[in-house]
Every structure is written in C-alpha cells, then in structure tokens.
C-alpha positions, 0 to 999 in steps of 0.5 A: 696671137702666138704664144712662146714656143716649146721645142719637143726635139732639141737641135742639134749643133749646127757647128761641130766641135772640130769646126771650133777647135780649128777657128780657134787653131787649137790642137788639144782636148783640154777645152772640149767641154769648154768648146762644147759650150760656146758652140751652144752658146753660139747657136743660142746667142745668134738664135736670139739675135737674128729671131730664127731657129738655127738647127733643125727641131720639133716645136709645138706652138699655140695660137687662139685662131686660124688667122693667126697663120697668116705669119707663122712665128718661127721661120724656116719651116722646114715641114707641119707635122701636125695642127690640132685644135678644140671642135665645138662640141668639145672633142680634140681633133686635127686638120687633116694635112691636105685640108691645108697648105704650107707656105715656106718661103724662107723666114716669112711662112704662113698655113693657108687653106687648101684650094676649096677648104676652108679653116674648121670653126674651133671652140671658143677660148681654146687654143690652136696647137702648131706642131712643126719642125724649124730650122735651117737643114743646114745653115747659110755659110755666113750664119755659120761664119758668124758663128765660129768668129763668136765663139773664137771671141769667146775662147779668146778673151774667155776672161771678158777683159775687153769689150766684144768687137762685133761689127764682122759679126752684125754683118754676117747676120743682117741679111738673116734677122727676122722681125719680131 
C-alpha cells in the first residue's frame, strides 16, 4: 500500500506567465500576481483532475512492501534517486541502483529487480521510502492547451457569474488521466 506523497522539490510552472497574459490578450501587469495565481491554480486543478504530476519535482513516497512497485503511485517518472528501507537487524539501508530496474513507460511505472536480483527481506512493520523525481519535462501540448483555456475562464469570469464550460477542457486531458 502506498502512501500520500511529499514533494521535497516544488515544480516549477509548466506555463510561464507571459503564455497567460497572451491567452488571455492582456497587455499590462496589473494582473501579474493575479496571473501567477491561476497559473498554479491551473497545474494544481489539472494535477488533480488527470491523477499525474505536471512539472518536474522531487517526491518522497512510503509503501509497506516491495510488491508494492509493481505500480508505482506517480507517473511519469522521469528517474529513482533513491529506495531506502528498515533491514532485519534494525539498520537503514538502500538498495543499490543497479540491484534494480526502473520501468517508465509513461503513466504506468513500475521498479523491478535487476536480471539475477532479487528484493532485500525488510523489517517487518517498517515502510519502504521511494525517492524520485515525477513529472512531465515538458508537458503534452494538449495538457498545456488545456491549461491556458482554464486559466483564460478564470480570468474572465474571475467574478463566478457563470458555470465553467468544460467540455474543450475534458477533451484536451482524457488521453492524459491516470486511474487511481
């Protein structure tokens, strides 16, 4: 079983404030911090909503056993930095990277043993810290489309006088939504 993961690096925006500004035809910097806003609103909203990590980041997640990497809980993943675990006799230790393999294919990954390894034996009742870094390098141009008409809703109707049309939005992300 995984557990809620901690992010140890924040991302940073995959949409730049200019993009926003120019989604939204807008030529001053009255609404910078406004706009700032939205745009981490926006990658939070779609983070939710499609169950994946947007920007590039550093987490740190737990599980209670190795046969928990058969899916990993946060995809992409872009590279493990580290898998560290409890030993039997009650020492941290880690698994050394080439004791194992990561398999990265898109929004399913898993950790398998190398070829000829096998998964240490941890202490019973201790969890398993994952540390690894998720995220899109640079997010799908749809995701990213999808974002900027969000924020573009936001800015306009910033005073919530009307339901938020959604429908171009579901269709830029149904392709990019990772089951829980």
């Amino acid at each position: 079983m995984w557990y809620p993961p901690k992010v140890t690096q924040a991302p940073n925006e995959p949409i730049s404030r200019e993009e926003a500004k120019r989604q939204c035809v807008v030529l001053h910097d009255d609404d910078d911090a406004l706009f700032d806003a939205l745009i981490a609103a926006a990658r939070d909203y779609v983070e939710r909503y499609c169950n994946v990590p947007l920007a590039t980041q550093t987490i740190e997640v737990k599980c209670d056993a190795f046969c928990d990497f058969d899916r990993l809980p946060a995809a992409p993943v872009q590279s493990v930095t580290s898998i560290a675990y409890v030993a039997t006799d009650g020492t941290d230790a880690t698994v050394a990277q080439g004791d194992f393999e990561g398999r990265f294919d898109g929004l399913e990954a898993s950790i398998i043993p190398a070829y000829g390894k096998q998964w240490p034996v941890p202490r019973n009742g201790s969890r398993i810290t994952l540390t690894a870094i998720v995220g899109y390098e640079s997010p799908p141009p749809s995701i990213k489309h999808a974002m900027l008409l969000w924020i573009a809703e936001a800015y306009e109707k910033r005073e919530n006088d009307a339901p938020p049309s959604w429908t171009a939005f579901d269709a830029l992300l149904c392709n990019h939504r990772r089951g829980a």
